[in-house]
PDBQT receptor file of N, H, CA, C and O in Angstrom, charges set to zero:
ATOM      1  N   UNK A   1      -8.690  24.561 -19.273  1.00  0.00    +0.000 N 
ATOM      2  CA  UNK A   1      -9.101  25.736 -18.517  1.00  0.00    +0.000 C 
ATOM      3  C   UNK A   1     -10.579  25.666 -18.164  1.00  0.00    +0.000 C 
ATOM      4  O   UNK A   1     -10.961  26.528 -17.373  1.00  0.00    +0.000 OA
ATOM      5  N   UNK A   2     -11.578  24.696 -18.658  1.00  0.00    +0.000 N 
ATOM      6  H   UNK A   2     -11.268  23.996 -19.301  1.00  0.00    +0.000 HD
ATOM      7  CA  UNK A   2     -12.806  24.615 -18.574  1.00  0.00    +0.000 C 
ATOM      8  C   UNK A   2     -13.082  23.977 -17.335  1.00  0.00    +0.000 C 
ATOM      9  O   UNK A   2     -14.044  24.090 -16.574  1.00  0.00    +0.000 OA
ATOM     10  N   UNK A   3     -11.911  23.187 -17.272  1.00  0.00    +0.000 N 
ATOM     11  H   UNK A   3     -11.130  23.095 -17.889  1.00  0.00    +0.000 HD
ATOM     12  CA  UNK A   3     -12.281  21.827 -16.480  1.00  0.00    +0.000 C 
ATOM     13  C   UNK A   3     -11.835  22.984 -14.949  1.00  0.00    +0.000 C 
ATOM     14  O   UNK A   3     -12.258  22.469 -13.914  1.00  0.00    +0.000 OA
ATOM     15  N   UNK A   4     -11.277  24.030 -14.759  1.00  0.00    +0.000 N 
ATOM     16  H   UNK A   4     -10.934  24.449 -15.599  1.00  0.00    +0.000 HD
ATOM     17  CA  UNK A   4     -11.229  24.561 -13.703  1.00  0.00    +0.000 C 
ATOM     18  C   UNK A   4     -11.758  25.582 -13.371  1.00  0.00    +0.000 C 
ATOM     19  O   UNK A   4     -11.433  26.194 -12.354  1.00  0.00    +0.000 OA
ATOM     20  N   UNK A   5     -12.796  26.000 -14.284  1.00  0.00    +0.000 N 
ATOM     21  H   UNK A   5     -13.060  25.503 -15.111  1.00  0.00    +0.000 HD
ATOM     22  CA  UNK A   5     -14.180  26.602 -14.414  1.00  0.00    +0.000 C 
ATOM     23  C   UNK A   5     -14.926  26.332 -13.516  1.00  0.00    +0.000 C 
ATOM     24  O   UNK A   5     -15.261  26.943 -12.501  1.00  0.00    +0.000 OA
ATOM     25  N   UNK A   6     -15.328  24.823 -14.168  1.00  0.00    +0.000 N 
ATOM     26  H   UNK A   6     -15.056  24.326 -14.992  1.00  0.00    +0.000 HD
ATOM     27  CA  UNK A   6     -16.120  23.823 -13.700  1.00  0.00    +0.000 C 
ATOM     28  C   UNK A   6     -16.226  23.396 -12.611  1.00  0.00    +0.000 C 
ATOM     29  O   UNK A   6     -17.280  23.290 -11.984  1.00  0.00    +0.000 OA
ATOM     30  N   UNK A   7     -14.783  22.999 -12.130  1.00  0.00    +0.000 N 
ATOM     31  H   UNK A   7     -13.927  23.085 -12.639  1.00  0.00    +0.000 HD
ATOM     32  CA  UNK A   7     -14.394  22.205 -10.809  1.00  0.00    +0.000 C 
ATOM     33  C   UNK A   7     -13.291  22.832 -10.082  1.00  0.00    +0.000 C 
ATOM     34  O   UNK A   7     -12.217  22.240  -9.976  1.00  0.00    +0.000 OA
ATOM     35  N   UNK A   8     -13.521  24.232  -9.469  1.00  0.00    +0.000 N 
ATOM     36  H   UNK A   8     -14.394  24.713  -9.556  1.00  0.00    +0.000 HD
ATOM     37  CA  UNK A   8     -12.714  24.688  -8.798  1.00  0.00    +0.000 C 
ATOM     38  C   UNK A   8     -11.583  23.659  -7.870  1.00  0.00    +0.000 C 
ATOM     39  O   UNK A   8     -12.004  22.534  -7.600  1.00  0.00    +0.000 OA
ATOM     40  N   UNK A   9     -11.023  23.808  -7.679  1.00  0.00    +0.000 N 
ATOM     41  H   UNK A   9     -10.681  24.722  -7.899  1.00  0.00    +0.000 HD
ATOM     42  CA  UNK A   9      -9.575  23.076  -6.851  1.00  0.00    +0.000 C 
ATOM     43  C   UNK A   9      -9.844  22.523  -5.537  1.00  0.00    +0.000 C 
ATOM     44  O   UNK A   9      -9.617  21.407  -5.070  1.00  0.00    +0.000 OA
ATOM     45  N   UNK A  10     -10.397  23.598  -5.034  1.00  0.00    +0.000 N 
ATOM     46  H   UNK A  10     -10.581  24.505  -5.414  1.00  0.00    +0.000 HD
ATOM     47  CA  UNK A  10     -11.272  23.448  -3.560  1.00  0.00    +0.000 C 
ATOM     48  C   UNK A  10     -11.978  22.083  -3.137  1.00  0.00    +0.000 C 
ATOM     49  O   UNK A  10     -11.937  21.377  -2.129  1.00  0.00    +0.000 OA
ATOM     50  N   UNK A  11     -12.598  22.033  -4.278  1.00  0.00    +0.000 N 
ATOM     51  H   UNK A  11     -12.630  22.607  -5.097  1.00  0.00    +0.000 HD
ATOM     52  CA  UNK A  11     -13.745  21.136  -4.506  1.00  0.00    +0.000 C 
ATOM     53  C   UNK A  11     -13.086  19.214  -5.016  1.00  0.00    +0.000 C 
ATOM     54  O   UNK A  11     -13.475  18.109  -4.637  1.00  0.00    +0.000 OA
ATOM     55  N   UNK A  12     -12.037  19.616  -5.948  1.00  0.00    +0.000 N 
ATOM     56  H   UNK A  12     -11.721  20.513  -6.256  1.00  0.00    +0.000 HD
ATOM     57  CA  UNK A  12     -11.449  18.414  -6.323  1.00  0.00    +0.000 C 
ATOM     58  C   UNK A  12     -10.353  17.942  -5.539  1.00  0.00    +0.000 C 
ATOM     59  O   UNK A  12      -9.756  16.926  -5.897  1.00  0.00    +0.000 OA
ATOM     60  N   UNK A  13     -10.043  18.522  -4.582  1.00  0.00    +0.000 N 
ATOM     61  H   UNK A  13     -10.528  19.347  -4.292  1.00  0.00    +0.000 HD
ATOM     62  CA  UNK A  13      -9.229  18.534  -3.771  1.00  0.00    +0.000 C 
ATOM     63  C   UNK A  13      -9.386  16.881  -2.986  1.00  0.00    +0.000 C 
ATOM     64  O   UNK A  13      -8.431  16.144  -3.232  1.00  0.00    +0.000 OA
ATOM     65  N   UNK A  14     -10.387  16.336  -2.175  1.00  0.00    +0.000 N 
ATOM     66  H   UNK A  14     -11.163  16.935  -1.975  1.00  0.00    +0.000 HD
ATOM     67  CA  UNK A  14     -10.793  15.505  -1.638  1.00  0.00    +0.000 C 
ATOM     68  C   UNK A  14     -10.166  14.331  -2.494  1.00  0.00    +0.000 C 
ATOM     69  O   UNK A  14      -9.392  13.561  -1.925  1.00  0.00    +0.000 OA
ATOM     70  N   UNK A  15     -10.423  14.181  -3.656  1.00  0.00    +0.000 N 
ATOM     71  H   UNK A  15     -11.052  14.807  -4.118  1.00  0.00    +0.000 HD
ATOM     72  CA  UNK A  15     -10.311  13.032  -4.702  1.00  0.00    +0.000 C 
ATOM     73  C   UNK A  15      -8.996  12.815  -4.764  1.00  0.00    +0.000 C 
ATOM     74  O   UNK A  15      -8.528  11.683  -4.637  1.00  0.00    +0.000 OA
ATOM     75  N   UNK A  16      -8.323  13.799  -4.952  1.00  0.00    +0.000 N 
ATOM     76  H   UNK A  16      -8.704  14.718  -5.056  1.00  0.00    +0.000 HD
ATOM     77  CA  UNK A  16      -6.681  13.728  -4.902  1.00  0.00    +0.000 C 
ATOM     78  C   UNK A  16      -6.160  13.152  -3.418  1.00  0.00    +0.000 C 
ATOM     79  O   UNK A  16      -5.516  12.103  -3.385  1.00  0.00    +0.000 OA
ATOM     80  N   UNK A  17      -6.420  13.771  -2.390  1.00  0.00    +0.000 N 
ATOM     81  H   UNK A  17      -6.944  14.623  -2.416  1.00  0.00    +0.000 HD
ATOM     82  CA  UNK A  17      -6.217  13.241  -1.362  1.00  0.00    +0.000 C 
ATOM     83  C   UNK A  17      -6.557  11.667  -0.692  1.00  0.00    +0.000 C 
ATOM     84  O   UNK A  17      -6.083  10.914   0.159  1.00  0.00    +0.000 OA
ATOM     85  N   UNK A  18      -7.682  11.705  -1.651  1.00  0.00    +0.000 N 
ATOM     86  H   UNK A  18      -8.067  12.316  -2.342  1.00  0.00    +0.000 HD
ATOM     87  CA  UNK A  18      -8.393  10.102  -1.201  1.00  0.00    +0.000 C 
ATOM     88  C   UNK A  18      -7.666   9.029  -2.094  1.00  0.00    +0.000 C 
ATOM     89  O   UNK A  18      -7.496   7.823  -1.920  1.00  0.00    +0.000 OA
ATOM     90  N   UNK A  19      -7.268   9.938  -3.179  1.00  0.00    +0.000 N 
ATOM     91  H   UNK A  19      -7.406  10.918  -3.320  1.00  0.00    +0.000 HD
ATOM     92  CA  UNK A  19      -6.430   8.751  -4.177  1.00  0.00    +0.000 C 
ATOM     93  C   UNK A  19      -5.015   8.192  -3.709  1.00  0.00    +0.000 C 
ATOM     94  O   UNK A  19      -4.442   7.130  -3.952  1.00  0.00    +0.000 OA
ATOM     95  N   UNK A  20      -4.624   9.433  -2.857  1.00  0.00    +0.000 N 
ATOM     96  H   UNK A  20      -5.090  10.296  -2.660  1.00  0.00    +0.000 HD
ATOM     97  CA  UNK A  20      -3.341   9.205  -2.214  1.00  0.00    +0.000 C 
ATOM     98  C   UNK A  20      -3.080   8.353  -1.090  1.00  0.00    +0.000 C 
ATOM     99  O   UNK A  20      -1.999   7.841  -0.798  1.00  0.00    +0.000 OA
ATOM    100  N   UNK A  21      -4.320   8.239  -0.410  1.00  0.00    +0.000 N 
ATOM    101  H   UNK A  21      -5.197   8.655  -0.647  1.00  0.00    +0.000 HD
ATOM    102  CA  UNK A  21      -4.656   7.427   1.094  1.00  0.00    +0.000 C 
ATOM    103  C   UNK A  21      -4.685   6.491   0.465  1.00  0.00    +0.000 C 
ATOM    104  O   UNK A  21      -4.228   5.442   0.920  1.00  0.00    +0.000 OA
ATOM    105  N   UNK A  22      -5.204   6.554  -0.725  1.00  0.00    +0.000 N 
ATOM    106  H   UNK A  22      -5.576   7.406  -1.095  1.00  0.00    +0.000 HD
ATOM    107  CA  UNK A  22      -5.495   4.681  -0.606  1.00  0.00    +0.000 C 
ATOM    108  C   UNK A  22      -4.502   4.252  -1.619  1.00  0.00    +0.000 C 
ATOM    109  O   UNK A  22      -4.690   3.116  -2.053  1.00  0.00    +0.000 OA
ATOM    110  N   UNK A  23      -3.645   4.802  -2.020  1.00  0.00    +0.000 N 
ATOM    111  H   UNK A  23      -3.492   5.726  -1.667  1.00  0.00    +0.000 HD
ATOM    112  CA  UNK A  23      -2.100   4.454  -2.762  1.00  0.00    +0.000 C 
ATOM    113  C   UNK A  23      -1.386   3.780  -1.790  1.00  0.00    +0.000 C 
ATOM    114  O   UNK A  23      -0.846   2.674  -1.822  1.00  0.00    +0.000 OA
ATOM    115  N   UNK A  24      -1.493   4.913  -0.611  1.00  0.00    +0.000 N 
ATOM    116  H   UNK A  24      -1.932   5.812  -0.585  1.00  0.00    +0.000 HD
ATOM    117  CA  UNK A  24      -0.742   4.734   0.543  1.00  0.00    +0.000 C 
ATOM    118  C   UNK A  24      -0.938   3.584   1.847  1.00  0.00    +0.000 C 
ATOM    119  O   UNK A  24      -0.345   3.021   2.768  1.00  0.00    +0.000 OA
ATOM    120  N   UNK A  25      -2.094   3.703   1.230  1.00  0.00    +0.000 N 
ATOM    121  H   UNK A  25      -2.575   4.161   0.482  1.00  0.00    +0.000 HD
ATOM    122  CA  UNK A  25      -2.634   1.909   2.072  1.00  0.00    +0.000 C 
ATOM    123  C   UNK A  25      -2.204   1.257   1.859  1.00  0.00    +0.000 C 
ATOM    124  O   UNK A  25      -1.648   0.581   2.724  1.00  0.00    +0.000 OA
ATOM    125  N   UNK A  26      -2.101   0.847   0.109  1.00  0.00    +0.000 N 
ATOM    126  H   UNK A  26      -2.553   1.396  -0.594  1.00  0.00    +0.000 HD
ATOM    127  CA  UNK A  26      -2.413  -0.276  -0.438  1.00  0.00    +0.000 C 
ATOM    128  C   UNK A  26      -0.742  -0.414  -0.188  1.00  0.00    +0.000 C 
ATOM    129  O   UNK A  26      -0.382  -1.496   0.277  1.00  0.00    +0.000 OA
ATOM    130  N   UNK A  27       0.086   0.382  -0.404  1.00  0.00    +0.000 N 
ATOM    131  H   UNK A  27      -0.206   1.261  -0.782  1.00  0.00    +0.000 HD
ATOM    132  CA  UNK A  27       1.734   0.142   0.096  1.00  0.00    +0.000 C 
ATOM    133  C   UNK A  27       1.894  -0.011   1.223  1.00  0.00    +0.000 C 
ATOM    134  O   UNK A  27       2.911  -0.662   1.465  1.00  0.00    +0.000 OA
ATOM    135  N   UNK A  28       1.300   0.320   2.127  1.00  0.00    +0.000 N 
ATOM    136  H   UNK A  28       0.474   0.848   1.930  1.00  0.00    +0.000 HD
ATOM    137  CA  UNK A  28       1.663  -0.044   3.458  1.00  0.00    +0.000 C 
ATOM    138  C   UNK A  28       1.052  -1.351   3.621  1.00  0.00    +0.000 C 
ATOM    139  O   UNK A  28       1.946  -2.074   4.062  1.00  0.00    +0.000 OA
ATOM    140  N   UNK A  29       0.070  -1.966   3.500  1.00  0.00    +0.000 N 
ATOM    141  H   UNK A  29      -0.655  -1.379   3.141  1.00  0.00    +0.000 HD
ATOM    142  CA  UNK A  29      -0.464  -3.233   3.116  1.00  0.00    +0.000 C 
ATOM    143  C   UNK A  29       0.460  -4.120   2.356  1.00  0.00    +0.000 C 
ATOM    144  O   UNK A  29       0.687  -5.278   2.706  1.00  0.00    +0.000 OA
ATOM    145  N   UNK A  30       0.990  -3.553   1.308  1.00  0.00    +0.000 N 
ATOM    146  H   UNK A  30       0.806  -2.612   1.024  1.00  0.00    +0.000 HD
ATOM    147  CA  UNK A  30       1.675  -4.595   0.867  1.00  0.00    +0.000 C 
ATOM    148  C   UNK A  30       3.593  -4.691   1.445  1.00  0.00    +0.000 C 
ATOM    149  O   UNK A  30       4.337  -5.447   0.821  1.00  0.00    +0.000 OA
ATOM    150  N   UNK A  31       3.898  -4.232   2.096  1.00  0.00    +0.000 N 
ATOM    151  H   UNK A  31       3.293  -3.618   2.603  1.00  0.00    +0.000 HD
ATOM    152  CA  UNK A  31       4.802  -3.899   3.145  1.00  0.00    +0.000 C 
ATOM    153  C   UNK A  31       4.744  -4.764   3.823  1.00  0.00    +0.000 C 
ATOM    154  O   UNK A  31       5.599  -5.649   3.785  1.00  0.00    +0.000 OA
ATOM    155  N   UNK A  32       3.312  -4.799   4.991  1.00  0.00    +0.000 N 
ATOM    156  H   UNK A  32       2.618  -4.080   5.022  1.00  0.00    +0.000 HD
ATOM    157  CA  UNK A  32       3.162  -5.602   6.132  1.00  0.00    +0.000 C 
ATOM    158  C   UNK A  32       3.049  -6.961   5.800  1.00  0.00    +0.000 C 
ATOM    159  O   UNK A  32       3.024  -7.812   6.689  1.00  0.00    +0.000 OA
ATOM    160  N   UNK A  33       2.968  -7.296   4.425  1.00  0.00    +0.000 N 
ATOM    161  H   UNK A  33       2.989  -6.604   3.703  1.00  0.00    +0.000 HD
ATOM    162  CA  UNK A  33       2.754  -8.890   4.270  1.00  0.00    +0.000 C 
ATOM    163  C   UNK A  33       3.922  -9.319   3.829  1.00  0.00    +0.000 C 
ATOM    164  O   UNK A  33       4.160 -10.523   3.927  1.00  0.00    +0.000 OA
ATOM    165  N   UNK A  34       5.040  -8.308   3.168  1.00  0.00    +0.000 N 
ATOM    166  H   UNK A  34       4.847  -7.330   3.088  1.00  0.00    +0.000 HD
ATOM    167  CA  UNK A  34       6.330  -8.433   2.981  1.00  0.00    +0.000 C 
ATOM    168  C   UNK A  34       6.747  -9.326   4.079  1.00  0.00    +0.000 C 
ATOM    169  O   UNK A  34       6.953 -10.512   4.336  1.00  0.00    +0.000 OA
ATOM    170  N   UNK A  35       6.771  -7.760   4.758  1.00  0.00    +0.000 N 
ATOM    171  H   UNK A  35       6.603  -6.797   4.549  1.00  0.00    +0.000 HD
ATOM    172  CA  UNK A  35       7.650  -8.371   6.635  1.00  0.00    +0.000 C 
ATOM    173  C   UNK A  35       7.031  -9.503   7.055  1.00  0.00    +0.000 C 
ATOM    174  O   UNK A  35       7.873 -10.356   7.335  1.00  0.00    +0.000 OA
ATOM    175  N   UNK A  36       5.370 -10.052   7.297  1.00  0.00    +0.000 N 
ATOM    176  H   UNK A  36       4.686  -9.358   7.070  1.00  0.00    +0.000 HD
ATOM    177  CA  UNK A  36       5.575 -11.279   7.194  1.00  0.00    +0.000 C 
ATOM    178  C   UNK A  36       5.938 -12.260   7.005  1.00  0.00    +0.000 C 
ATOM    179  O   UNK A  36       6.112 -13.149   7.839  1.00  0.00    +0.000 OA
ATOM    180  N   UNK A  37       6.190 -12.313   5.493  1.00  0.00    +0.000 N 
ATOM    181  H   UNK A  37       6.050 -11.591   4.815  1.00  0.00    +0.000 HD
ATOM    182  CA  UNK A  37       6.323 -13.237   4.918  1.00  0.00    +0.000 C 
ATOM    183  C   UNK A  37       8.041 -13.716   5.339  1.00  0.00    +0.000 C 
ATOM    184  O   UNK A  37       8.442 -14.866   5.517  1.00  0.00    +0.000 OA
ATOM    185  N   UNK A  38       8.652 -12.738   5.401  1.00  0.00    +0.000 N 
ATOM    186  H   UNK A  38       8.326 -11.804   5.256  1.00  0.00    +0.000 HD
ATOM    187  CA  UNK A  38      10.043 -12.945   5.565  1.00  0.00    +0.000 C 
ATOM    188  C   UNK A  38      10.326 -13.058   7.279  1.00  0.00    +0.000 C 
ATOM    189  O   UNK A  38      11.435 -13.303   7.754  1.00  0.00    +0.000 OA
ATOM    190  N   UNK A  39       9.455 -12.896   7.842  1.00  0.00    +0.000 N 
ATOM    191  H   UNK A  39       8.555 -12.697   7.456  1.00  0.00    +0.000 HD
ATOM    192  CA  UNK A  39       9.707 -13.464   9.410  1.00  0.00    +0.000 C 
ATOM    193  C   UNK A  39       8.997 -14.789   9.374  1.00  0.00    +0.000 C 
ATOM    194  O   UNK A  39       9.550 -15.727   9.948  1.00  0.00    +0.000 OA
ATOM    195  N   UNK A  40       8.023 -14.959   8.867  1.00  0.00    +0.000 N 
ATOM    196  H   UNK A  40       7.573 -14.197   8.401  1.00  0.00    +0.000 HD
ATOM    197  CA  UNK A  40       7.360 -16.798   8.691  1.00  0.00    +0.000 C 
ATOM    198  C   UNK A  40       8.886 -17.778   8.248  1.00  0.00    +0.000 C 
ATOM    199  O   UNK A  40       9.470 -18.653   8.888  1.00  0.00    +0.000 OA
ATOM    200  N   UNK A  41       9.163 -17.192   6.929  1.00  0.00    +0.000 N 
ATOM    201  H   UNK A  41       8.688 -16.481   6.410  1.00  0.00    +0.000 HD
ATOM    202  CA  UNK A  41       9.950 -18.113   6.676  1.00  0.00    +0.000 C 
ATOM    203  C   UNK A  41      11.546 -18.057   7.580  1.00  0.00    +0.000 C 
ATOM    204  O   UNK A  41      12.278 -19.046   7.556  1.00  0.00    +0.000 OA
ATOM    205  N   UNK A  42      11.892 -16.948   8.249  1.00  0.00    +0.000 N 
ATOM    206  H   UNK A  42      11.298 -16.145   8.268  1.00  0.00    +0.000 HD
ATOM    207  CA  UNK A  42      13.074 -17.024   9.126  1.00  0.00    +0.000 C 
ATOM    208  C   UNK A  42      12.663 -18.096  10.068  1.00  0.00    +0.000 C 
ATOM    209  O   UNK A  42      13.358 -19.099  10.231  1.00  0.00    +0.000 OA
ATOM    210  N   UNK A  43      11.580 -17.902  10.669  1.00  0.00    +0.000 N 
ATOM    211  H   UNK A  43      11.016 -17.087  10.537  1.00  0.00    +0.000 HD
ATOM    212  CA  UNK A  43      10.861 -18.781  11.623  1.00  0.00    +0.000 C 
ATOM    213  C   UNK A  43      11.006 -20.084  10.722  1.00  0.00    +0.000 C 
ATOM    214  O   UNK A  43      11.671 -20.846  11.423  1.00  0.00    +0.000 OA
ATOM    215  N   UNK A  44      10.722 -20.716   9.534  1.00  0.00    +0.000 N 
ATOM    216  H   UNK A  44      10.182 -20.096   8.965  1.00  0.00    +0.000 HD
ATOM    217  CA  UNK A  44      10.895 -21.880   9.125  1.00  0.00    +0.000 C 
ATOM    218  C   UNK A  44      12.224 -22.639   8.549  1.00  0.00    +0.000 C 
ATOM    219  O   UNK A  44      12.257 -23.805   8.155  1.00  0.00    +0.000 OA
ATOM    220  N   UNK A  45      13.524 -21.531   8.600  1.00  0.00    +0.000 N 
ATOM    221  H   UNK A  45      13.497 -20.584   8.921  1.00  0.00    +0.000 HD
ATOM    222  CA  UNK A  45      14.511 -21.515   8.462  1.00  0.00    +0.000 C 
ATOM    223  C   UNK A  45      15.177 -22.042   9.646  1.00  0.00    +0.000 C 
ATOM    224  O   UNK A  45      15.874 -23.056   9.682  1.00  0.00    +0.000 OA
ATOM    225  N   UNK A  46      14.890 -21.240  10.639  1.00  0.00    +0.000 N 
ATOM    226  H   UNK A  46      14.323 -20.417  10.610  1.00  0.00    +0.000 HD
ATOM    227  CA  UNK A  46      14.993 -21.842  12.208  1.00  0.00    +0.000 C 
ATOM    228  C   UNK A  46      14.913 -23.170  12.970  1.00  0.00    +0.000 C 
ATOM    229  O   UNK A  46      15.637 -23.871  13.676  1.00  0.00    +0.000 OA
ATOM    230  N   UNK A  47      13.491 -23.161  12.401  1.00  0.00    +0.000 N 
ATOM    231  H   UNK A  47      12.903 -22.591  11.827  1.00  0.00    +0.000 HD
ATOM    232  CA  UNK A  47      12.856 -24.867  12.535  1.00  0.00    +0.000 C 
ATOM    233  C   UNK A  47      13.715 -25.762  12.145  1.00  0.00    +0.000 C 
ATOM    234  O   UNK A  47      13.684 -26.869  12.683  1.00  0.00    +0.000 OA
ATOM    235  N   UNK A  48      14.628 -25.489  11.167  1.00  0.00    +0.000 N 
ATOM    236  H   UNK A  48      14.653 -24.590  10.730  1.00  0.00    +0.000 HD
ATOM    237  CA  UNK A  48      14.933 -26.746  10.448  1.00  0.00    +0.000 C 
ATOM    238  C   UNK A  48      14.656 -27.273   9.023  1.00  0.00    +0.000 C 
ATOM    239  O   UNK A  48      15.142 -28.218   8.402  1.00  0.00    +0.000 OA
ATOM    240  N   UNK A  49      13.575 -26.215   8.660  1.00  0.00    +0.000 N 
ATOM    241  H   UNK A  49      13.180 -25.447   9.165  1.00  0.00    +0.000 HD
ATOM    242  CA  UNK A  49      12.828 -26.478   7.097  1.00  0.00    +0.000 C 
ATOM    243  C   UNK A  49      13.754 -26.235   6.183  1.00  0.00    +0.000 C 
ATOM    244  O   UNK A  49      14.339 -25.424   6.900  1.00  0.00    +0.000 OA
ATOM    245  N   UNK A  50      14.188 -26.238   5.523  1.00  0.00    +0.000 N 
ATOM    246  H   UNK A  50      13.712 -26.897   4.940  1.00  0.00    +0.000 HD
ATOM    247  CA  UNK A  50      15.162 -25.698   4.478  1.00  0.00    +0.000 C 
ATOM    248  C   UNK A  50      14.253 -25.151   3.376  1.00  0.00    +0.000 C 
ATOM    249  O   UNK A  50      14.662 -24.164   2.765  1.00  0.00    +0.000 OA
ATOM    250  N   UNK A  51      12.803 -25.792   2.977  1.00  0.00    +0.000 N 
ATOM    251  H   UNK A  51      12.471 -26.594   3.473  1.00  0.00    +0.000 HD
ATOM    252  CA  UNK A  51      12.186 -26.244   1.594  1.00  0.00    +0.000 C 
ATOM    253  C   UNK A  51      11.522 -24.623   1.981  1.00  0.00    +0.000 C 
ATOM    254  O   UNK A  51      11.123 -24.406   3.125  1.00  0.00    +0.000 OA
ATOM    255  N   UNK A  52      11.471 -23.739   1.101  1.00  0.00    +0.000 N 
ATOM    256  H   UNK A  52      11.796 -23.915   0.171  1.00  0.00    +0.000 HD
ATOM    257  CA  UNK A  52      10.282 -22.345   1.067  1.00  0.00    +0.000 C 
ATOM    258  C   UNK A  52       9.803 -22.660   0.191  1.00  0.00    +0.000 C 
ATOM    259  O   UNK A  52      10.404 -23.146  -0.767  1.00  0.00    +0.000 OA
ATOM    260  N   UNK A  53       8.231 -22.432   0.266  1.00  0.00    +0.000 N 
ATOM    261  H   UNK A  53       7.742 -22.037   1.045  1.00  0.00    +0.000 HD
ATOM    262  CA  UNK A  53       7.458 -22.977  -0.619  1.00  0.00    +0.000 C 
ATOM    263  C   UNK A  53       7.103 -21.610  -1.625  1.00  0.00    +0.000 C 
ATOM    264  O   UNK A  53       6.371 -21.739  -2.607  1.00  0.00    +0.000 OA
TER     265      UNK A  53
């Protein structure tokens, strides 16, 4: 109860939100290298490669 004394909601609000953006980056980031990765290697599947490294 101190800690919302202290640091009204208003105020901590930003931190929560910024923690969430960059949760949400870092998943969407790691998403987009997913889908890469799995269209590179369709593309090397295609080719003829069999070997995924």
């Amino acid at each position: 109860m101190v800690c919302f004394a202290l640091f009204p909601y208003y105020e901590a609000s930003h931190l929560e939100v910024m923690d969430t953006m960059f949760f949400v980056g870092v998943n969407a980031g790691l998403l987009i290298l997913l889908i890469f990765g799995l269209v590179s290697a369709q593309a090397k599947i295609k080719a003829g490669r069999k070997e995924i490294i």
